[in-house]
GUDOKOL-244911 format. One record per residue: x, y, z of N, C-alpha, C in turn; residue number from 1; residue in one letter. Coordinates in steps of 0.001 Angstrom, whole numbers, plus 500000, padded with zeros to 6 digits. Example, Ala and Ser with C-alpha at 12.3 -4.5 7.8 and 13.67 -1.06 7.14 Angstrom:
REM GUDOKOL-244911
{nu 513190	nv 494310	nw 507800	cau 512300	cav 495500	caw 507800	cu 513200	cv 496700	cw 507800	pos 1	code A}
{nu 512850	nv 497750	nw 507080	cau 513670	cav 498940	caw 507140	cu 512900	cv 500030	cw 507870	pos 2	code S}
***
This chain:
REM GUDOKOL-244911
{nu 135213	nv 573378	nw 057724	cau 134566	cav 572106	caw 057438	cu 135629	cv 571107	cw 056987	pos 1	code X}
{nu 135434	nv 569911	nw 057086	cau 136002	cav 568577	caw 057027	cu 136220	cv 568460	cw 055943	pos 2	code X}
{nu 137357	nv 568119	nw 054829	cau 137415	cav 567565	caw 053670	cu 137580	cv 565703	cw 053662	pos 3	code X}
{nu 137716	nv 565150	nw 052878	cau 138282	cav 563840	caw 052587	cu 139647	cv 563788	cw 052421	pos 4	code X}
{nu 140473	nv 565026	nw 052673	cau 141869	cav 565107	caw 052596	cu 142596	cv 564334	cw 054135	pos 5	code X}
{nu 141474	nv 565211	nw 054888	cau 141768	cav 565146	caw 056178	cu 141927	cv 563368	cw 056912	pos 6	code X}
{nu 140792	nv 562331	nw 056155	cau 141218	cav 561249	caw 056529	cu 142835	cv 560498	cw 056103	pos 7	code X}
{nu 142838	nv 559259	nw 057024	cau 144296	cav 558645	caw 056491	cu 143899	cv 557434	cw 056621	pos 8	code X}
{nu 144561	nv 556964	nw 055785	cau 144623	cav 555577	caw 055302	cu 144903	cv 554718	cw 056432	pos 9	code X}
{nu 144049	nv 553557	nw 056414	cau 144177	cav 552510	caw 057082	cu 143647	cv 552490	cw 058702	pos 10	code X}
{nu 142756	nv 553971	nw 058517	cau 141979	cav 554490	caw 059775	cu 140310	cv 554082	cw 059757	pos 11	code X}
{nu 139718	nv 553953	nw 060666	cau 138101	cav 553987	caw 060689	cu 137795	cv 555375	cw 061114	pos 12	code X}
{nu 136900	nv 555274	nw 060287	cau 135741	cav 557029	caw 060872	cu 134102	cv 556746	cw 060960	pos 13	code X}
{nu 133729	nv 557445	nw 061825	cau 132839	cav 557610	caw 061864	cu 132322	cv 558781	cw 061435	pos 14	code X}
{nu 131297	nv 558777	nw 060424	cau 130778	cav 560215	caw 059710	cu 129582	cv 560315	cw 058891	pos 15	code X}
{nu 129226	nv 561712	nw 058833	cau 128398	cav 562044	caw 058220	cu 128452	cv 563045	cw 056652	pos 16	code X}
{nu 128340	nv 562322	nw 055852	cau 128876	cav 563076	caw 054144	cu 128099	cv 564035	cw 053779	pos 17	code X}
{nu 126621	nv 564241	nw 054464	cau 125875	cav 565540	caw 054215	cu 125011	cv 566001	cw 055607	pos 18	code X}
{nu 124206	nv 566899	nw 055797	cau 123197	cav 566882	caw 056728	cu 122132	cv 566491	cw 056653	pos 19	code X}
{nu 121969	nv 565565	nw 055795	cau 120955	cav 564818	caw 055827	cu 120969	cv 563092	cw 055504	pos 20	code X}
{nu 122227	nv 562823	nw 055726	cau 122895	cav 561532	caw 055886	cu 122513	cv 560827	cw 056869	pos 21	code X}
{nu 123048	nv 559895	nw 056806	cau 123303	cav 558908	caw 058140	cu 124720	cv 559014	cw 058682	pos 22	code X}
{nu 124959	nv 558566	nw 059757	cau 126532	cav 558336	caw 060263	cu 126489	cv 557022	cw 059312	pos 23	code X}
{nu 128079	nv 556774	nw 058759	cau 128343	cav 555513	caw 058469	cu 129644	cv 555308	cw 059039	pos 24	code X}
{nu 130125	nv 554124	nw 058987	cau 131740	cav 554250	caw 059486	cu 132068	cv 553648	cw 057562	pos 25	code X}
{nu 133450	nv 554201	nw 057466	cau 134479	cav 554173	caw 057080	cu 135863	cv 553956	cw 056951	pos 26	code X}
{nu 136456	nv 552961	nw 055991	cau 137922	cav 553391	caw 056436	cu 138680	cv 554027	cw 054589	pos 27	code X}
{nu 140076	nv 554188	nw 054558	cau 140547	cav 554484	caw 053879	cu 141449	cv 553876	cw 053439	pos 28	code X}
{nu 140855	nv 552960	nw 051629	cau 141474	cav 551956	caw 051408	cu 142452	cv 552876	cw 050513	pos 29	code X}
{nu 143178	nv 553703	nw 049573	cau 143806	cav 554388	caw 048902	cu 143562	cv 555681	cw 048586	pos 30	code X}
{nu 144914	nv 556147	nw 048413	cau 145082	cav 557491	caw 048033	cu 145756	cv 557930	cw 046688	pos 31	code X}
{nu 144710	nv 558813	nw 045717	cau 146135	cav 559675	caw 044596	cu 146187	cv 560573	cw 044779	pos 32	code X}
{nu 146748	nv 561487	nw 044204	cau 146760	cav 562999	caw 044163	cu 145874	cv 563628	cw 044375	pos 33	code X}
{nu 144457	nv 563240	nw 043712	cau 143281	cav 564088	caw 044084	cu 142046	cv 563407	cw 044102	pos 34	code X}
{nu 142040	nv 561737	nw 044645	cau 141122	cav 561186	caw 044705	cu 141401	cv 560136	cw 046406	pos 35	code X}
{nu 140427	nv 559671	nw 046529	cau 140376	cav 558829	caw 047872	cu 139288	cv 557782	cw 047610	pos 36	code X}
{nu 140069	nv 556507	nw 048131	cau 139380	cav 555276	caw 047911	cu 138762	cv 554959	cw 049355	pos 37	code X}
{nu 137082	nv 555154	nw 049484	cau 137023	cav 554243	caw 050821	cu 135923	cv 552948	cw 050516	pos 38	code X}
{nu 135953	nv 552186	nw 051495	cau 135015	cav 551783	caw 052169	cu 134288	cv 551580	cw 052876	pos 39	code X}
{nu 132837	nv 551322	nw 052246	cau 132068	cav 551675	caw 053619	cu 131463	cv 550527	cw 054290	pos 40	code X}
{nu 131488	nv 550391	nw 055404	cau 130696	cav 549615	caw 055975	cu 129024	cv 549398	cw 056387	pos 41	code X}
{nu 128488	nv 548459	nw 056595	cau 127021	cav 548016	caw 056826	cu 126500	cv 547086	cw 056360	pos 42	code X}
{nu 125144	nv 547223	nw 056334	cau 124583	cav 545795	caw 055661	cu 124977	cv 545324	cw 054531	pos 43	code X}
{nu 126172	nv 545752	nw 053492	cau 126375	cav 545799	caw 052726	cu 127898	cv 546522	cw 052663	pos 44	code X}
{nu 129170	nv 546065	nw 052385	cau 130405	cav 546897	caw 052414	cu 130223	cv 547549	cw 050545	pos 45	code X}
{nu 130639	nv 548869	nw 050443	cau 130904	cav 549145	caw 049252	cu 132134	cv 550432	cw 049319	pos 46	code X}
{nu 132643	nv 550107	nw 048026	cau 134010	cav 551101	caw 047700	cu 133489	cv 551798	cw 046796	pos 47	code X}
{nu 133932	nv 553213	nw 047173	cau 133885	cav 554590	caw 046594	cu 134520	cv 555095	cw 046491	pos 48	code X}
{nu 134441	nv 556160	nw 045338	cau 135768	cav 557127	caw 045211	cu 135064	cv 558390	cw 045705	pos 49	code X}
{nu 136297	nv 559330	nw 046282	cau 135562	cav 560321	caw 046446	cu 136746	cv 561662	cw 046192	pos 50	code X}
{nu 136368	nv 562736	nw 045896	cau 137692	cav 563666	caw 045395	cu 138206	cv 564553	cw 047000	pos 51	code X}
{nu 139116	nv 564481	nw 047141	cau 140316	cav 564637	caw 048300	cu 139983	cv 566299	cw 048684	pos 52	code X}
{nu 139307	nv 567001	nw 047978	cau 138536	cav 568535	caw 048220	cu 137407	cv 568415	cw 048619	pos 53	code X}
{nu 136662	nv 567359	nw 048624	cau 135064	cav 567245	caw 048709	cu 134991	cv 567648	cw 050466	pos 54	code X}
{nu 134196	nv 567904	nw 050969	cau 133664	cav 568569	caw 052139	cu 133056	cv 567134	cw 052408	pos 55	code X}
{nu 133059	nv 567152	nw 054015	cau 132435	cav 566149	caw 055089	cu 131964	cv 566899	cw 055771	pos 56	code X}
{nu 130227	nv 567052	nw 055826	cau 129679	cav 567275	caw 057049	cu 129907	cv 567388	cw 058280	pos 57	code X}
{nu 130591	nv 566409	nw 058715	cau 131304	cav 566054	caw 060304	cu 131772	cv 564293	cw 059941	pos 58	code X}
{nu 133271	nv 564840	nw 061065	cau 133867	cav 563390	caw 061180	cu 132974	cv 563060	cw 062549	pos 59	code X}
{nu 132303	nv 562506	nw 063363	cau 131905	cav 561882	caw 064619	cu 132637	cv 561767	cw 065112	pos 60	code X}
{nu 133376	nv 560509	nw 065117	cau 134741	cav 560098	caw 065650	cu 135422	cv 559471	cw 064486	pos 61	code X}
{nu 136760	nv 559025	nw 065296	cau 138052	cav 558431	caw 064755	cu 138479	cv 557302	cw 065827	pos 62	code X}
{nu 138278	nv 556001	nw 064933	cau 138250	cav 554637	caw 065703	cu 138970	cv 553877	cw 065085	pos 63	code X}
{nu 139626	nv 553227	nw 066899	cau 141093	cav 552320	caw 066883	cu 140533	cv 551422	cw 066132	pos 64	code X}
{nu 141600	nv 549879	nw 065770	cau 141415	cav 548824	caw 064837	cu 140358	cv 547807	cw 065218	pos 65	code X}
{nu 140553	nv 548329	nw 067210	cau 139727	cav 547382	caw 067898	cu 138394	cv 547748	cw 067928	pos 66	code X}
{nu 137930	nv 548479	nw 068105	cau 136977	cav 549322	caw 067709	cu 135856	cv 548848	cw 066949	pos 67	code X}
{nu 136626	nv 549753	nw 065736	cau 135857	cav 549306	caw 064715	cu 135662	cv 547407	cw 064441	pos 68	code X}
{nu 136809	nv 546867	nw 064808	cau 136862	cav 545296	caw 064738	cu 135549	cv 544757	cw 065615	pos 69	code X}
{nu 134927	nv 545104	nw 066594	cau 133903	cav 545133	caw 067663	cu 132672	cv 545496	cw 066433	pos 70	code X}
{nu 132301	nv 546526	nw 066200	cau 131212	cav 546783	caw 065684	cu 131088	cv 545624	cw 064425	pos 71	code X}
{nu 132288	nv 545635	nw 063411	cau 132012	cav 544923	caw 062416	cu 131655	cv 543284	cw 062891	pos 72	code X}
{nu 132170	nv 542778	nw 063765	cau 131545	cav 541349	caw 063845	cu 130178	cv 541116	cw 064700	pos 73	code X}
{nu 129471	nv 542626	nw 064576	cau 128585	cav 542172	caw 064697	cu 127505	cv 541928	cw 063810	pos 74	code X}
{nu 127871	nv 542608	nw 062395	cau 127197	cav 542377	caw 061052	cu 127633	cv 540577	cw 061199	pos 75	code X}
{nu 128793	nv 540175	nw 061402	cau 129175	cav 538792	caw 060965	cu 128090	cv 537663	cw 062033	pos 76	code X}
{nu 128077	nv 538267	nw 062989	cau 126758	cav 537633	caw 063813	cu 125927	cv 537340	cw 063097	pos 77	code X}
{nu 125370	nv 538686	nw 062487	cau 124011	cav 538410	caw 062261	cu 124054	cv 537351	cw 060340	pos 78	code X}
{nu 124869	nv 537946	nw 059979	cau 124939	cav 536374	caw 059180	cu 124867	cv 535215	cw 059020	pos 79	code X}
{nu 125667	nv 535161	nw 060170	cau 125653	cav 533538	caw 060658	cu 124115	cv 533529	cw 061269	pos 80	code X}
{nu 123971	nv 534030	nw 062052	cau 122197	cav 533597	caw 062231	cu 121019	cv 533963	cw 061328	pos 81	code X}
{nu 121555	nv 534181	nw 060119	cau 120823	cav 533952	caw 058743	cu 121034	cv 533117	cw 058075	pos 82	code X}
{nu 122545	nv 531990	nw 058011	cau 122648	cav 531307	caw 057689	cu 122210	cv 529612	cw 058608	pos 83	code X}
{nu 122192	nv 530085	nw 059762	cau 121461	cav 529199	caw 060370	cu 119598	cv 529133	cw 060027	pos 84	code X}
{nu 119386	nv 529919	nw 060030	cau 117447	cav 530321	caw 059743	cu 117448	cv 529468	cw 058378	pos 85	code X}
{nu 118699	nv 529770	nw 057611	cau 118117	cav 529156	caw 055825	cu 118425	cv 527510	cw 055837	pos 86	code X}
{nu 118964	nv 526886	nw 056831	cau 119344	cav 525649	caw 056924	cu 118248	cv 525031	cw 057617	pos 87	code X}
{nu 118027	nv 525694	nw 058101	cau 116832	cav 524996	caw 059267	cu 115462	cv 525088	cw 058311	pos 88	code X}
{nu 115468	nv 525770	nw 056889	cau 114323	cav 526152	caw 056035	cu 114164	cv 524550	cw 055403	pos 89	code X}
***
């Protein structure tokens, strides 16, 4: 099984943290000795720590800059056409 060791910094993943998760993507904002900084992406970005032994369900995939750059503007889409809806309010 997958640890959080196994990611690297400055990568996107796609994954699942239990079996009863969702896929989320991820990347890997820092590393210490025995901790890992990510973030996650979605309707909402948030940073977590997580310990560098902890088990991952499954990585899905492992995605280029472009990639992941594709999926994320499409959250930025839909912003902007929320910020259009509240102007037009």
């Amino acid at each position: 099984m997958a640890t959080y060791a196994d990611l690297q910094p400055g990568n996107f993943y796609l994954l699942k943290d239990a079996q009863d998760t969702d896929i989320e993507m991820v990347s890997v904002l820092a590393l210490t000795d025995k901790c890992i900084l990510l973030r996650s992406f979605g309707q909402v970005e948030e940073d977590f720590w997580k310990k560098r032994t902890d088990s991952i369900e499954e990585i899905v995939e492992e995605l280029d800059y472009e990639s992941a750059s594709a999926i994320l503007s499409l959250y930025d889409e839909e912003e902007e056409e929320e910020d259009w809806e509240e102007e037009d309010e």
